[in-house]
VOVOVEX-352574 format. One line per field, with one value per residue (C-alpha): residue number from 1; residue in three letters; x, y, z. Coordinates in Angstrom, 3 decimals. Layout:
N
i	[NUM|...]
aa	[Ala|...]
east	[X|...]
north	[Y|...]
up	[Z|...]
# end
This chain:
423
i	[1|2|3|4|5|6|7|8|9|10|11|12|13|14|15|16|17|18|19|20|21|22|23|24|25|26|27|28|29|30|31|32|33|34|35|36|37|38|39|40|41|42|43|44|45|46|47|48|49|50|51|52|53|54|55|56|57|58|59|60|61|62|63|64|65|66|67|68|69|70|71|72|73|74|75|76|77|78|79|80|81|82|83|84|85|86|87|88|89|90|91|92|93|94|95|96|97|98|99|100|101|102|103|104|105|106|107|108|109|110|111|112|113|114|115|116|117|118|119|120|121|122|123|124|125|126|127|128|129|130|131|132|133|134|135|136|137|138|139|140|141|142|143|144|145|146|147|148|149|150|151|152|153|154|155|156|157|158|159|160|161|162|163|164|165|166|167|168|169|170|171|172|173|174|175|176|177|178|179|180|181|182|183|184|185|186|187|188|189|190|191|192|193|194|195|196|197|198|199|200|201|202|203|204|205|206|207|208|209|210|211|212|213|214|215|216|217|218|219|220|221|222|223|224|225|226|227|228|229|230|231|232|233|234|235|236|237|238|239|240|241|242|243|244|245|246|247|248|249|250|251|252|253|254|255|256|257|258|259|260|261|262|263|264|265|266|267|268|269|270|271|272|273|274|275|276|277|278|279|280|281|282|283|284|285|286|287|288|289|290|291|292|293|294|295|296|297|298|299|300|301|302|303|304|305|306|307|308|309|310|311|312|313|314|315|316|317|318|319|320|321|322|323|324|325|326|327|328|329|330|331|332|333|334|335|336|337|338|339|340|341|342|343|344|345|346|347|348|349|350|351|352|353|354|355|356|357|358|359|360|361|362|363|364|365|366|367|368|369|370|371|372|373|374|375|376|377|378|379|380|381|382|383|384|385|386|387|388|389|390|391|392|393|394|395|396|397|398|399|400|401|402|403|404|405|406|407|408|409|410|411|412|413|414|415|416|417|418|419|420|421|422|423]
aa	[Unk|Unk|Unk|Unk|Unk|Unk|Unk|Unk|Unk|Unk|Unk|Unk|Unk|Unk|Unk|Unk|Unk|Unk|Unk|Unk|Unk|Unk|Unk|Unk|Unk|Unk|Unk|Unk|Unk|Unk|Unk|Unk|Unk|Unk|Unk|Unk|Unk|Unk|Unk|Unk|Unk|Unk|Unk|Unk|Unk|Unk|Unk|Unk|Unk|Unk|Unk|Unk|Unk|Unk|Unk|Unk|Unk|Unk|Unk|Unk|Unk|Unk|Unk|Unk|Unk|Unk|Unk|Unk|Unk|Unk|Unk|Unk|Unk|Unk|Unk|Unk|Unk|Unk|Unk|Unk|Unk|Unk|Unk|Unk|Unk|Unk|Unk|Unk|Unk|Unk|Unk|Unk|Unk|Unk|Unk|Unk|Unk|Unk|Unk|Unk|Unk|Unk|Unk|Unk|Unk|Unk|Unk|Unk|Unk|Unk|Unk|Unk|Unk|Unk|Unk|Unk|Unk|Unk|Unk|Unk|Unk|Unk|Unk|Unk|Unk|Unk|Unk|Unk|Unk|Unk|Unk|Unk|Unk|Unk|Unk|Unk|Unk|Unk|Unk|Unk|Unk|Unk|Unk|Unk|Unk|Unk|Unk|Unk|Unk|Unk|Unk|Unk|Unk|Unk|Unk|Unk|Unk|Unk|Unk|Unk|Unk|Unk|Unk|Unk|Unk|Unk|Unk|Unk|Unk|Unk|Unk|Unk|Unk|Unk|Unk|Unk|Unk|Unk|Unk|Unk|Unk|Unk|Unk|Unk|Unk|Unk|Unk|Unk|Unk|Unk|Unk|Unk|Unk|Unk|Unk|Unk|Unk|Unk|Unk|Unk|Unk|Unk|Unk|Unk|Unk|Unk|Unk|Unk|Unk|Unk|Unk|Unk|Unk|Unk|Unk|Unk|Unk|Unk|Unk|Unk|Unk|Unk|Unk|Unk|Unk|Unk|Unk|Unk|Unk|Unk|Unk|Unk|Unk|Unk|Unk|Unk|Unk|Unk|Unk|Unk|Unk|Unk|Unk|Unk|Unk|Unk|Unk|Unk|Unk|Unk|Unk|Unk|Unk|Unk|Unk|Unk|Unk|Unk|Unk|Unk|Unk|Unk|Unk|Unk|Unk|Unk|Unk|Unk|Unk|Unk|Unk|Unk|Unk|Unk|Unk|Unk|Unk|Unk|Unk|Unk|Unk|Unk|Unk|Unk|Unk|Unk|Unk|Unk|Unk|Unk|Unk|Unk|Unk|Unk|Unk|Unk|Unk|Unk|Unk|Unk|Unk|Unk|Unk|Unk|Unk|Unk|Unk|Unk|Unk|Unk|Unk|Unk|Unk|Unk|Unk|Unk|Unk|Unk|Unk|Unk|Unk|Unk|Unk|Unk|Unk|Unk|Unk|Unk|Unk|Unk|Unk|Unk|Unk|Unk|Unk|Unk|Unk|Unk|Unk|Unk|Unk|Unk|Unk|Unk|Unk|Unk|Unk|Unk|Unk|Unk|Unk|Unk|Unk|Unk|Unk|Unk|Unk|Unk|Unk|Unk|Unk|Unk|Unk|Unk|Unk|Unk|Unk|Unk|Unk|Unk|Unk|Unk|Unk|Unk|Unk|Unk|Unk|Unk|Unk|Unk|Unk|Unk|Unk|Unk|Unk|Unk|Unk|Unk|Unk|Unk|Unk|Unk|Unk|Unk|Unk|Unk|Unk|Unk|Unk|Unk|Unk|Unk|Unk|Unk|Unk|Unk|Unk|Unk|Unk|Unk|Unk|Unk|Unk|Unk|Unk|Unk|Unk|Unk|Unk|Unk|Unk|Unk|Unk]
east	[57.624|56.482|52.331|54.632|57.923|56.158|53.201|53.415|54.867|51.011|49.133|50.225|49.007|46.865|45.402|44.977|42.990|40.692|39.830|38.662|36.368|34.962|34.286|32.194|33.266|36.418|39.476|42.897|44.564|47.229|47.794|50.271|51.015|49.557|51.429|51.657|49.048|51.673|53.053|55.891|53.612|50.263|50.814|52.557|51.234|50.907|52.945|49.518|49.688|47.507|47.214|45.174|43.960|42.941|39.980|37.724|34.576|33.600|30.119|30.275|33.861|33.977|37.649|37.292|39.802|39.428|41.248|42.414|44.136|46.043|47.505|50.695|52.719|55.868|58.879|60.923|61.006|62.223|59.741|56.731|57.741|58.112|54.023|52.996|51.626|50.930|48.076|46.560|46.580|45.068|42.419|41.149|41.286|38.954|36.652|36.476|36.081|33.367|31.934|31.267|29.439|27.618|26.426|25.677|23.244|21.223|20.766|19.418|17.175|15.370|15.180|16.924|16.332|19.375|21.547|25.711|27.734|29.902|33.143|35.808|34.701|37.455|38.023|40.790|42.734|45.689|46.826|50.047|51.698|54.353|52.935|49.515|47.311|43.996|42.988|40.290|37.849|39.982|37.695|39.431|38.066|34.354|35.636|36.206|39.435|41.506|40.639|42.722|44.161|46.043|43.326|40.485|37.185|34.781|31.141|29.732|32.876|32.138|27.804|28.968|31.114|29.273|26.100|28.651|29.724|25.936|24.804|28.039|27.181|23.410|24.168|25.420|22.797|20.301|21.640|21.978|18.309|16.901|20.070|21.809|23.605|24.576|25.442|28.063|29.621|30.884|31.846|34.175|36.003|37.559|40.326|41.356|44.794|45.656|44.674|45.009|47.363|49.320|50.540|51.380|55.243|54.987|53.028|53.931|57.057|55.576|52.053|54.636|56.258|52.950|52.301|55.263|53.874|50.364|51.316|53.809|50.658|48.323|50.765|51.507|47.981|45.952|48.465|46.830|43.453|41.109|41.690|45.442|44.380|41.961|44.396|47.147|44.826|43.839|47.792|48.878|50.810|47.814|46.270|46.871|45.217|42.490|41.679|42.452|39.256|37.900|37.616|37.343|34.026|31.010|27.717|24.304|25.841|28.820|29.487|31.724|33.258|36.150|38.614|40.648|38.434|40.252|40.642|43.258|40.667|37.203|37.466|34.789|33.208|31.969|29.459|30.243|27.462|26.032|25.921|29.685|31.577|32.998|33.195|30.637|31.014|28.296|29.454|31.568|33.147|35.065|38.321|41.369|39.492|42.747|42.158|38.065|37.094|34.238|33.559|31.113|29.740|31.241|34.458|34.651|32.146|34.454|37.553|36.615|35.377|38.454|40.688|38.634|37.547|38.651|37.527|35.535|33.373|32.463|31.675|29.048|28.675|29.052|25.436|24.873|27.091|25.678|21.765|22.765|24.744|21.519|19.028|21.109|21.286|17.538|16.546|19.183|17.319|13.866|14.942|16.585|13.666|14.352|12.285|14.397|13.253|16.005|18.539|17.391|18.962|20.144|21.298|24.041|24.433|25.115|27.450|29.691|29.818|30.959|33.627|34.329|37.672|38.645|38.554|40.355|42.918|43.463|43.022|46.474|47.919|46.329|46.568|50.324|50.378|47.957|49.263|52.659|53.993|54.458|57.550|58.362|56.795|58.472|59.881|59.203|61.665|64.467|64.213|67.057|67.468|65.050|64.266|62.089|62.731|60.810|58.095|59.356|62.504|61.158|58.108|59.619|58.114|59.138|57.064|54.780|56.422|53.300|50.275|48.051|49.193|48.939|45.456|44.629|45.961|44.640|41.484|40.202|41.346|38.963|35.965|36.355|36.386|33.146|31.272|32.551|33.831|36.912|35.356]
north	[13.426|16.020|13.979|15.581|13.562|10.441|10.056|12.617|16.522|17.070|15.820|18.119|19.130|21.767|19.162|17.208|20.193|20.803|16.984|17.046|20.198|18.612|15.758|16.663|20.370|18.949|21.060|18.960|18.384|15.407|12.877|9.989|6.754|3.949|1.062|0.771|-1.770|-2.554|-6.028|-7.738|-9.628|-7.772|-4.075|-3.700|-0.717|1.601|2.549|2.669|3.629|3.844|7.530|7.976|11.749|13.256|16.301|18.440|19.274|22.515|22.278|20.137|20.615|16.812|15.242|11.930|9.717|9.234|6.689|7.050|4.682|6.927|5.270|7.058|5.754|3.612|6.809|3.834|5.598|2.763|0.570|3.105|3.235|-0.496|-1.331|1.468|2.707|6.296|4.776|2.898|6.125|8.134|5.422|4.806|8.335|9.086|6.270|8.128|11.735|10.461|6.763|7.078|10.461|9.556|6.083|7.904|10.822|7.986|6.103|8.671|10.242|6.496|6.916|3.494|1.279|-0.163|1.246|0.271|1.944|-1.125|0.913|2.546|6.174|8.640|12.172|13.503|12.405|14.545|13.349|14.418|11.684|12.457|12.819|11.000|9.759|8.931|9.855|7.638|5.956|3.114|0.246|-1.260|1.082|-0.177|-4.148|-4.863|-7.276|-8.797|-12.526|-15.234|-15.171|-18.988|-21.217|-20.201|-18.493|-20.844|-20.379|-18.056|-15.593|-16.202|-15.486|-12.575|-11.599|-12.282|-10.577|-7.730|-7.887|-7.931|-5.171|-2.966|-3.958|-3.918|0.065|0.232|-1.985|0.100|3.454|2.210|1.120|4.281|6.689|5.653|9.316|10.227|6.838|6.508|9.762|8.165|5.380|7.041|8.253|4.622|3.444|-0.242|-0.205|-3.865|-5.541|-2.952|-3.409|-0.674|-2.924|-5.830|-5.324|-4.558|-7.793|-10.588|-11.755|-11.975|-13.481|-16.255|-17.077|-17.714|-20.218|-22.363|-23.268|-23.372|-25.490|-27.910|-27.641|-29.004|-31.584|-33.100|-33.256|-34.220|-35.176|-36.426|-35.046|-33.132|-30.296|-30.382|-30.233|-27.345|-25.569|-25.782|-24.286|-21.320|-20.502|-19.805|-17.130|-14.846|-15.213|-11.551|-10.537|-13.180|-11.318|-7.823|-8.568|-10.089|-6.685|-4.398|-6.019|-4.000|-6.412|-5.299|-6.889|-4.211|-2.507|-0.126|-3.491|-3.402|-5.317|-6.630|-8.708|-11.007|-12.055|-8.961|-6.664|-7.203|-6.784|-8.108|-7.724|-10.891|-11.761|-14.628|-17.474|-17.726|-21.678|-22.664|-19.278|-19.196|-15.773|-15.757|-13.473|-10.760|-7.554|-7.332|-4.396|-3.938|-1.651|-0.680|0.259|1.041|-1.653|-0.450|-0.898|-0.890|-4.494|-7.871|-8.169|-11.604|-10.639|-9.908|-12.942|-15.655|-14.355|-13.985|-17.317|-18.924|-17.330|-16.787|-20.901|-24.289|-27.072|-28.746|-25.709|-25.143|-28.624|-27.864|-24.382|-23.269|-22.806|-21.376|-18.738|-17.718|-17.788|-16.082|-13.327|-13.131|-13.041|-9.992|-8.161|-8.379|-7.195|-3.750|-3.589|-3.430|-1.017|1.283|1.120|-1.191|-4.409|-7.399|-8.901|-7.054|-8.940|-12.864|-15.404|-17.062|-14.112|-14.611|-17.982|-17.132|-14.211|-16.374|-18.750|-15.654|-14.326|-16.709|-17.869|-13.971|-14.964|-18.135|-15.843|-13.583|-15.863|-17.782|-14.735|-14.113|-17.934|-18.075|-15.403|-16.749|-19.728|-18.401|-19.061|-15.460|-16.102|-16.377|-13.468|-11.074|-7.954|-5.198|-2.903|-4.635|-2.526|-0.182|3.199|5.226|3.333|0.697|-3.269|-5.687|-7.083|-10.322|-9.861|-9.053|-11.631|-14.860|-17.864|-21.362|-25.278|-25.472|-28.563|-29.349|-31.421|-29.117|-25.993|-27.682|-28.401|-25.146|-23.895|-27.315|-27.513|-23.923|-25.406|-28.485|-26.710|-24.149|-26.961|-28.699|-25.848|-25.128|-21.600|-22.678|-23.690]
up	[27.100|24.508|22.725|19.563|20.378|21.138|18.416|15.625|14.781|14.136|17.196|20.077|23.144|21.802|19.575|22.439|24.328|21.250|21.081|24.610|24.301|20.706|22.659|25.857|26.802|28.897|29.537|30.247|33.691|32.841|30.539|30.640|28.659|29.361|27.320|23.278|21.959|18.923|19.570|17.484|14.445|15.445|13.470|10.324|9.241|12.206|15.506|18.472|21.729|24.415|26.034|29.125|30.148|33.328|32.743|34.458|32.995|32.282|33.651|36.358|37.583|38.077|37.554|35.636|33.117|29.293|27.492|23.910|21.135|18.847|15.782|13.902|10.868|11.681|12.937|11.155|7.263|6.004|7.415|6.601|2.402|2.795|4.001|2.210|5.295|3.477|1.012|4.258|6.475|4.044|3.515|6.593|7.680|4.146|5.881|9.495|7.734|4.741|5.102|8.788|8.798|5.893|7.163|10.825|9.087|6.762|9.998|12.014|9.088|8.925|12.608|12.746|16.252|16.644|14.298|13.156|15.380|16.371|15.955|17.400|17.434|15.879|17.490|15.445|12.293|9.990|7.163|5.325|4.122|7.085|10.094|9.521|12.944|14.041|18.039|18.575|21.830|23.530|23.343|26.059|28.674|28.476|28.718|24.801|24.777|21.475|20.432|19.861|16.160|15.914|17.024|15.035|16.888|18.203|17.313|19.249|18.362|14.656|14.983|16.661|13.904|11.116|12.400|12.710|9.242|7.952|9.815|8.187|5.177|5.247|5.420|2.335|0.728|2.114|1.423|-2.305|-2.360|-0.934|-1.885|-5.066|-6.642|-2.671|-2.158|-5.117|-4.369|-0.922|-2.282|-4.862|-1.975|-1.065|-2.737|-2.935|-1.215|-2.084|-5.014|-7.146|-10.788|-9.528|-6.827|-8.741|-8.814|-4.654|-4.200|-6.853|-5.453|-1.970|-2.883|-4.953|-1.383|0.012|-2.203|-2.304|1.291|0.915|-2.244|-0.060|2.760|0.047|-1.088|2.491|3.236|0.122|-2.332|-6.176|-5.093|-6.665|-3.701|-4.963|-8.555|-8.248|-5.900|-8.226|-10.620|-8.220|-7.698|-11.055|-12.168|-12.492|-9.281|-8.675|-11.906|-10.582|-7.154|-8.570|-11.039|-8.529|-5.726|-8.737|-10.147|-8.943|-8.385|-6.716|-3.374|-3.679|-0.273|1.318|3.286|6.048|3.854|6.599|9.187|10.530|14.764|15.325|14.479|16.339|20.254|21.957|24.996|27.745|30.192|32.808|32.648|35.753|35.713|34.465|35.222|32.065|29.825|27.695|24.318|24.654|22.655|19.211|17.466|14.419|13.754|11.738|8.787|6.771|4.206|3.422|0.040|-2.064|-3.265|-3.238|0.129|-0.103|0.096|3.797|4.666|3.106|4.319|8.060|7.886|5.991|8.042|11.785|11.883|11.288|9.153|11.819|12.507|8.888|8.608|11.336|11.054|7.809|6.619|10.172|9.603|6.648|7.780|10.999|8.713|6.185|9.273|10.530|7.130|7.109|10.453|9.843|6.012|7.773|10.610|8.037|5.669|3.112|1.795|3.254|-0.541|-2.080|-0.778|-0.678|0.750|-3.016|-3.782|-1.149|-1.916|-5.371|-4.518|-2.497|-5.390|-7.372|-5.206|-2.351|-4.101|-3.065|0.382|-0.205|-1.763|1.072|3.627|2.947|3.698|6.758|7.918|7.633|9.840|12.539|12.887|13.129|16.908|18.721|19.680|15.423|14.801|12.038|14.161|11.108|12.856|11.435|8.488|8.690|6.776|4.844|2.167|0.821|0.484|-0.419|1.353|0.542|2.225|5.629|5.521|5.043|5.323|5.943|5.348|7.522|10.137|12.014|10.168|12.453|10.776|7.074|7.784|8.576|5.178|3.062|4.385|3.062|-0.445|0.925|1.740|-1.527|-4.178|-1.792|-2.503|-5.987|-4.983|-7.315|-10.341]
# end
């Protein structure tokens, strides 16, 4: 079948042929499908597939196979006005064509060592509000696999992550430093595509579902406490106003920040030990970049840990996470140029107290749907017709039954008021 029939009017196969010579000078033989990455509960804003190529070098004449992940907006119209899927296509597709060239050209003019290039590389994008895609390297093809999303990540997952995180931010901190007038003229390319007020009416109804359960989670679990008491407090009416103040605040800690980093999105890549056998997590990288924005470093730190662990690892872990985050923010700052001084460790510590009720916020989102069983899943191409409904109609969500999934949802209300991230 037709690329044009399958993925988008836009990316055809003479796209396809002028992707290949961009990329290494390679002129197209074949190309089939090799399976759609979009399972039921795992995409709502994209259709992905996986599309593998045969090609013949120009140079060499060698025949070899290239592996591609191309994401398109939802065929279903209905379904695409419904997510919004528009606004998040032309977002991250602003990211691949701005932020990433930007952040690529100040790392090689500091001659960085080990620069951030823990991505998915994109080849292609077009962006019409129709027919919208990105072509870009399939991760999969050099050993990078999906983590688990409904048991939390254990440690090593989570250093791995974080260190991530810091080194994609410490970009933008550096870049600032040494760069400021270039540096805001990227950054007024990214739009915030969630907490925004023009969203209010699209969200309110649905955010006000999410916390009749995390309120009846709280309730079950730590009833007359002060968790339930400052919780109750944090889910007011305004909590929306609360978190779109929160990501529209600029501090000196502001970067250009992923937005949505939770399990779905890094892959990562193992080694086996050789004493136990067991897979080992070596390699991490980040995608879907459709939710980017420009806000409090802290943002993306307290939500990948509120939604990515469990209690009992930030009781252990916590402050780990953090130094090992800091540590790597300060190693990229020194290789890109920068004074590590500019960013001190109580400055982090302080920003988190600042914003880390934003990640509370987003995380019971996120944890209601990672500790949803697959099999419940929500199948978004139920949506029939061409035009929108609302979200709240199509995500729906029940009491939690099962004390282990209340925890999950209470005990990020726990650790928040411990550290005073709710006061």
């Amino acid at each position: 079948m037709a690329l044009n029939q399958v993925i988008s009017n836009a990316f055809t196969e003479e796209k396809l042929r002028e992707l290949l010579y961009k990329k290494g000078g390679f002129e197209l033989k074949n190309y089939e499908f090799i399976g759609g990455l979009t399972k039921t509960g795992d995409s709502y804003l994209s259709e992905v597939y996986r599309l593998q190529v045969e090609v013949e070098s120009s140079t060499s004449g060698n025949v070899e196979f290239l592996n591609f992940v191309i994401k398109t907006m939802p065929k279903n119209i209905g379904r695409r006005k419904t997510f919004r899927s528009t606004d998040f296509f032309r977002n991250e597709i602003t990211f691949y064509k701005n932020v990433i060239p930007a952040f690529e050209e100040f790392q090689k003019s500091r001659n960085a060592r080990n620069p951030f290039k823990d991505y998915a590389g994109c080849f292609a994008s077009f962006c019409d509000g129709e027919n919208d895609y990105l072509a870009l390297d399939d991760l999969g093809q050099y050993g990078f696999r999906p983590t688990d999303r409904h048991d939390g990540l254990d440690y090593d997952h989570c250093r791995l992550a974080v260190e991530c995180l810091a080194r994609f931010h410490s970009v933008s901190i550096a870049f600032r430093n040494q760069e400021p007038k270039k540096f805001a003229e990227i950054t007024e390319k990214i739009q915030e595509t969630y907490y925004s007020p023009g969203f209010k009416i699209w969200h309110s109804n649905f955010l006000k579902s999410q916390i009749k359960v995390v309120q009846d989670a709280v309730h079950n679990e730590y009833p007359e406490t002060l968790i339930e008491e400052k919780m109750l407090k944090f889910t007011q009416e305004n909590l929306f106003d609360v978190l779109v103040n929160a990501t529209t605040t600029k501090s000196s800690l502001s970067v250009i920040g992923h937005g949505d980093c939770w399990a779905p999105n890094f892959l990562v890549n193992y080694e086996t030990s050789p004493d136990t056998g067991s897979k080992i997590p070596k390699e991490i990288k980040i995608i879907d970049f459709q939710l980017a924005r420009y806000a409090s470093l802290s943002i993306d730190l307290s939500f990948f840990i509120y939604v990515c662990t469990t209690h009992s690892l930030r009781e252990k872990h916590y402050g780990d996470l953090l130094q090992a985050y800091h540590s790597s923010c300060c190693q990229m700052l020194k290789d890109l140029g920068s004074d590590p001084s500019i960013f001190p460790y109580t400055a982090l510590v302080e920003e988190m107290r600042k914003y880390g009720r934003v990640g509370v916020g987003m995380a019971m989102e996120s944890l209601l749907f990672s500790i949803m069983p697959k099999e419940d899943a929500f199948d978004l191409n139920i949506i029939k017709g061409d035009q929108a409904i609302p979200i709240e109609n199509v995500w729906v969500f029940q009491p939690i039954p099962c004390q282990e999934g209340r925890l999950r949802i209470a005990d990020i209300f726990k650790h928040a008021t411990e550290m005073g991230y709710l006061d």
